[in-house]
N, C-alpha and C positions, 0 to 999 in steps of 0.2 A: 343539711341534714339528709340522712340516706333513709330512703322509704322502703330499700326494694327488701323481700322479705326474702333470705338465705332457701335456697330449694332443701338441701340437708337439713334444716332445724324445722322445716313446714312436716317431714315425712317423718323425724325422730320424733316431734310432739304429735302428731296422730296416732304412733304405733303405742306410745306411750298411754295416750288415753285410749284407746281402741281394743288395744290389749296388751295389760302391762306385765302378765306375766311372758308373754312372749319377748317382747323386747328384755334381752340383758344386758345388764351395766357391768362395768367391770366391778369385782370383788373389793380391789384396792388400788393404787395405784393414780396420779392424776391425769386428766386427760392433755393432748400435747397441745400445747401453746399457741395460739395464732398469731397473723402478726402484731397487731392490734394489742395483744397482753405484753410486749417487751417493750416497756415503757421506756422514752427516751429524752434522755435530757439535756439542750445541746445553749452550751453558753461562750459567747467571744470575748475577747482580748485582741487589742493593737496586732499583735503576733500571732495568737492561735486560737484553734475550736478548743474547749474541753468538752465531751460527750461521756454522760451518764447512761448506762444501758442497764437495768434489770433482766437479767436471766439466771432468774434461780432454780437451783436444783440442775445446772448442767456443770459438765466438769470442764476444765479450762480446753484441755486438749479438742471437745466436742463446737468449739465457738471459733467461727473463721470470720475472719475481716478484712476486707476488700478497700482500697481505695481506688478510684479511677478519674483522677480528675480534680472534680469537685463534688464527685457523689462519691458516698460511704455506705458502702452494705454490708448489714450484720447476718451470718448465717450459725444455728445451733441444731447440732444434732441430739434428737434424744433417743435415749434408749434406755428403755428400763423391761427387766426380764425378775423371775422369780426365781427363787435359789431351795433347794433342797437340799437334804442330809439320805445320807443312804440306808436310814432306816423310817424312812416314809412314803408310804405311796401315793403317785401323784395322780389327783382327781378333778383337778383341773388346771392348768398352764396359761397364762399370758405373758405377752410381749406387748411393749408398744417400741413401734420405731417410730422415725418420724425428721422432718428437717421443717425448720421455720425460716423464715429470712425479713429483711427488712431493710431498704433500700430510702435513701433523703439526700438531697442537693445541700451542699452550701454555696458561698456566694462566692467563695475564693476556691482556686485551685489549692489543692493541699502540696507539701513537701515532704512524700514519703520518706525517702529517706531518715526524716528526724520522728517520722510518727511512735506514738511508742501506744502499749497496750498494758494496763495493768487490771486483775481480774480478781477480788476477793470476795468475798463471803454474799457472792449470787448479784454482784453489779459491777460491769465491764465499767473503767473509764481511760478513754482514748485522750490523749496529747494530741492533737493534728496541728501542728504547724502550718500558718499560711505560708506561702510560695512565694518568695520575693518579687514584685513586678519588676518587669524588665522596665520600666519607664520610659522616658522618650529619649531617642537620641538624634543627631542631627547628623545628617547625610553630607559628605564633601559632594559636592557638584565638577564635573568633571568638565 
Protein backbone atom coordinates (compact mmCIF):
# COMPACT_ATOMS: atom_id res chain seq x y z
CA UNK A 1 0.00 0.00 0.00
CA UNK A 2 1.34 3.50 -1.01
CA UNK A 3 1.42 6.01 1.97
CA UNK A 4 3.26 8.70 0.30
CA UNK A 5 0.95 11.58 0.05
CA UNK A 6 0.93 13.26 -3.95
CA UNK A 7 2.75 16.99 -3.29
CA UNK A 8 -0.12 18.46 -6.14
CA UNK A 9 -3.27 17.09 -4.13
CA UNK A 10 -1.50 18.25 -0.51
CA UNK A 11 -1.38 22.13 -2.04
CA UNK A 12 -4.88 21.89 -4.39
CA UNK A 13 -6.63 20.78 -1.06
CA UNK A 14 -5.11 23.64 1.16
CA UNK A 15 -5.96 26.30 -1.54
CA UNK A 16 -9.20 24.73 -1.64
CA UNK A 17 -9.98 25.16 2.04
CA UNK A 18 -7.88 28.14 2.49
CA UNK A 19 -9.52 29.99 -0.13
CA UNK A 20 -11.82 28.67 -2.31
CA UNK A 21 -12.79 31.36 -4.10
CA UNK A 22 -9.42 31.87 -5.22
CA UNK A 23 -8.76 28.41 -6.52
CA UNK A 24 -10.81 27.83 -9.93
CA UNK A 25 -12.14 24.68 -11.28
CA UNK A 26 -12.68 24.29 -14.64
CA UNK A 27 -16.28 25.30 -15.87
CA UNK A 28 -16.87 21.89 -17.70
CA UNK A 29 -14.86 19.57 -19.09
CA UNK A 30 -13.13 16.36 -17.24
CA UNK A 31 -10.06 16.40 -15.79
CA UNK A 32 -7.18 14.26 -17.73
CA UNK A 33 -6.70 10.88 -16.88
CA UNK A 34 -3.80 9.29 -14.96
CA UNK A 35 -2.30 6.29 -15.31
CA UNK A 36 -3.97 4.61 -12.74
CA UNK A 37 -7.68 5.49 -14.32
CA UNK A 38 -6.96 3.27 -17.70
CA UNK A 39 -8.06 0.34 -16.41
CA UNK A 40 -6.49 -2.77 -17.80
CA UNK A 41 -7.39 -6.00 -18.39
CA UNK A 42 -4.90 -8.60 -19.41
CA UNK A 43 -5.93 -12.35 -19.89
CA UNK A 44 -3.84 -15.53 -21.66
CA UNK A 45 -4.29 -18.29 -23.93
CA UNK A 46 -1.80 -21.27 -25.11
CA UNK A 47 -1.13 -18.73 -28.13
CA UNK A 48 -1.92 -15.13 -26.95
CA UNK A 49 -2.35 -11.96 -24.52
CA UNK A 50 -6.01 -10.57 -25.00
CA UNK A 51 -5.70 -6.89 -23.28
CA UNK A 52 -8.80 -4.83 -22.25
CA UNK A 53 -7.84 -1.18 -21.92
CA UNK A 54 -10.54 1.63 -20.91
CA UNK A 55 -9.92 4.80 -22.43
CA UNK A 56 -12.88 6.63 -22.82
CA UNK A 57 -13.68 9.74 -24.41
CA UNK A 58 -10.35 9.50 -26.66
CA UNK A 59 -10.70 9.07 -30.35
CA UNK A 60 -8.97 6.09 -31.90
CA UNK A 61 -6.35 8.21 -33.99
CA UNK A 62 -5.22 9.92 -30.30
CA UNK A 63 -4.12 6.07 -28.66
CA UNK A 64 -0.59 4.83 -29.70
CA UNK A 65 0.55 1.29 -28.81
CA UNK A 66 3.92 0.19 -28.49
CA UNK A 67 5.29 -3.21 -28.24
CA UNK A 68 8.84 -4.02 -27.35
CA UNK A 69 9.48 -7.18 -26.45
CA UNK A 70 7.51 -8.42 -23.89
CA UNK A 71 6.41 -5.03 -22.40
CA UNK A 72 3.20 -3.12 -24.06
CA UNK A 73 2.63 0.46 -23.49
CA UNK A 74 -0.48 2.34 -24.05
CA UNK A 75 -0.11 6.03 -24.69
CA UNK A 76 -3.44 8.55 -25.19
CA UNK A 77 -3.49 11.93 -26.14
CA UNK A 78 -6.31 14.16 -24.92
CA UNK A 79 -7.46 17.13 -25.92
CA UNK A 80 -10.44 18.87 -25.46
CA UNK A 81 -11.00 22.70 -26.35
CA UNK A 82 -14.39 24.78 -26.55
CA UNK A 83 -16.11 25.70 -29.66
CA UNK A 84 -17.99 28.95 -30.52
CA UNK A 85 -20.40 30.33 -33.00
CA UNK A 86 -19.56 33.72 -34.38
CA UNK A 87 -22.16 35.52 -32.68
CA UNK A 88 -20.82 35.03 -29.13
CA UNK A 89 -18.50 36.52 -27.21
CA UNK A 90 -15.90 34.83 -25.55
CA UNK A 91 -15.62 35.25 -21.70
CA UNK A 92 -13.71 32.58 -20.95
CA UNK A 93 -11.71 29.87 -22.91
CA UNK A 94 -10.25 26.51 -21.95
CA UNK A 95 -8.09 23.84 -23.32
CA UNK A 96 -7.01 20.86 -21.65
CA UNK A 97 -4.01 19.04 -23.48
CA UNK A 98 -2.54 16.38 -22.12
CA UNK A 99 -0.71 12.58 -22.74
CA UNK A 100 -1.20 9.74 -20.28
CA UNK A 101 0.65 6.48 -20.79
CA UNK A 102 0.89 3.10 -19.19
CA UNK A 103 3.62 0.80 -19.53
CA UNK A 104 3.28 -3.64 -18.16
CA UNK A 105 5.51 -6.67 -18.81
CA UNK A 106 4.33 -9.89 -19.98
CA UNK A 107 5.93 -13.06 -19.55
CA UNK A 108 6.40 -13.92 -23.35
CA UNK A 109 7.77 -12.00 -25.93
CA UNK A 110 5.02 -10.82 -28.29
CA UNK A 111 4.88 -11.42 -32.32
CA UNK A 112 4.18 -8.03 -33.68
CA UNK A 113 3.73 -8.74 -36.60
CA UNK A 114 0.18 -10.62 -35.96
CA UNK A 115 -0.65 -8.11 -33.16
CA UNK A 116 -3.76 -6.56 -33.99
CA UNK A 117 -5.76 -3.50 -32.17
CA UNK A 118 -9.34 -3.12 -32.14
CA UNK A 119 -10.89 0.22 -30.46
CA UNK A 120 -14.77 0.79 -29.88
CA UNK A 121 -16.95 2.60 -27.80
CA UNK A 122 -14.09 3.83 -25.04
CA UNK A 123 -12.19 0.18 -24.66
CA UNK A 124 -9.00 -0.70 -26.57
CA UNK A 125 -8.59 -4.64 -27.09
CA UNK A 126 -5.30 -5.95 -28.31
CA UNK A 127 -4.63 -9.65 -29.92
CA UNK A 128 -0.78 -10.11 -28.85
CA UNK A 129 0.24 -13.06 -30.06
CA UNK A 130 3.06 -14.96 -28.33
CA UNK A 131 6.35 -15.39 -30.10
CA UNK A 132 6.94 -18.94 -31.04
CA UNK A 133 10.09 -20.27 -28.96
CA UNK A 134 12.79 -21.10 -30.78
CA UNK A 135 13.18 -24.46 -28.59
CA UNK A 136 16.13 -26.38 -28.31
CA UNK A 137 18.29 -27.58 -30.94
CA UNK A 138 21.21 -29.70 -31.13
CA UNK A 139 24.64 -28.66 -32.42
CA UNK A 140 26.75 -31.19 -34.88
CA UNK A 141 30.11 -31.30 -33.13
CA UNK A 142 32.80 -30.94 -35.57
Amino acid sequence: MNSLVNRASLFDDFFKDFAPGFYVRPLHGDPLPTPAQIRVDVKESDKAYTVHAEVPGVSKDEIHVSIDGNVVTLRAEIKQADTQTSDEKVLRSERYYGAVARSFQLASDIDQAQAKAKYENGVLTLTLPKKAAGGSQRLAIE
